[in-house]
N, C-alpha and C positions, 0 to 999 in steps of 0.2 A: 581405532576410531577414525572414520574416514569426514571430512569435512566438505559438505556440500557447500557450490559455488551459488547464489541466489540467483534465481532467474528472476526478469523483467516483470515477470506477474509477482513474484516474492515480493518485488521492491514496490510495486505498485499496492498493492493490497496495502503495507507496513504503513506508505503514506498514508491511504484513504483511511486505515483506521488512527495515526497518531491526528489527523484533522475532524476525524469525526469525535474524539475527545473532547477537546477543545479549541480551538482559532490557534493556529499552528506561525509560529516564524520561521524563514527559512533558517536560520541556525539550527532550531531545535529539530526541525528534519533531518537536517547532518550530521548531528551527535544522535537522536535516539532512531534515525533509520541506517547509520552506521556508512555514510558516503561522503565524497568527492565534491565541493561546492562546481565543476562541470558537469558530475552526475547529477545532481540536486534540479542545476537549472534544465539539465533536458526531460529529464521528468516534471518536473515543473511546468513546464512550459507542453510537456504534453498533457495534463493532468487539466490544465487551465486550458487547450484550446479545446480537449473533446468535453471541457464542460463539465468534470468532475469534480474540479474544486471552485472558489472563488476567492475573489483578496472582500479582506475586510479590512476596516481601520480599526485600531483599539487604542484613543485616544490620537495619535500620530503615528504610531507604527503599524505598518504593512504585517497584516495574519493573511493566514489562508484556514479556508474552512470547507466544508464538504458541502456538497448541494446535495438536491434529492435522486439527479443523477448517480451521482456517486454511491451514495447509501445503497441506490440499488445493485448496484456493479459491484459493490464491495457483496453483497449479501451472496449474490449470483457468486460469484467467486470462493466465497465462505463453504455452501453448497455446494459445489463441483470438488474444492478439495476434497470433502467429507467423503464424497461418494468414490474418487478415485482411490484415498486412504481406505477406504473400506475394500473397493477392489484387492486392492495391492495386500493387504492382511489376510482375503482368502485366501491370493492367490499362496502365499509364503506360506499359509496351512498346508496347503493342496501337496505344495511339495516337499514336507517335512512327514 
């Protein structure tokens, strides 16, 4: 069993959909997208400047949540895996 390393789209997609759940804290990013509170903030903070997520208050505390931005880019992304995953399953027939 070989254990893939996540890429940068892995990590990103994890976020956009644990925010498109519900109004996200940064903790709960770290334990259920499995990272780095250095990792957290540089996604974070790319996530928030191209406009994918947004901070909300929930009472006093700082969430983050997904915009319409985001939903879209997540979907977009949802989509291209499929279709890559579908490539890659031909291709594995092809050559069995």
């Amino acid at each position: 069993m070989s254990i893939r390393k996540r890429s940068r789209l892995d990590v990103i997609l994890d976020m956009l959909r644990l925010a498109d759940e519900n109004p996200t804290r940064k903790t709960e990013f770290m334990y259920k997208v499995n990272m780095s509170y250095q990792s957290l903030k540089a996604y974070l903070d790319f996530l928030l400047d191209t406009r994918m997520i947004e901070p909300v208050f929930v009472g006093t505390e700082k969430h983050y949540r997904i915009t319409r931005k985001g939903k879209m880019v997540k979907e977009n992304m949802i989509d291209l895996l499929k279709v890559m995953e579908a490539r890659t399953f031909r291709k594995v027939l092809e050559e069995t």
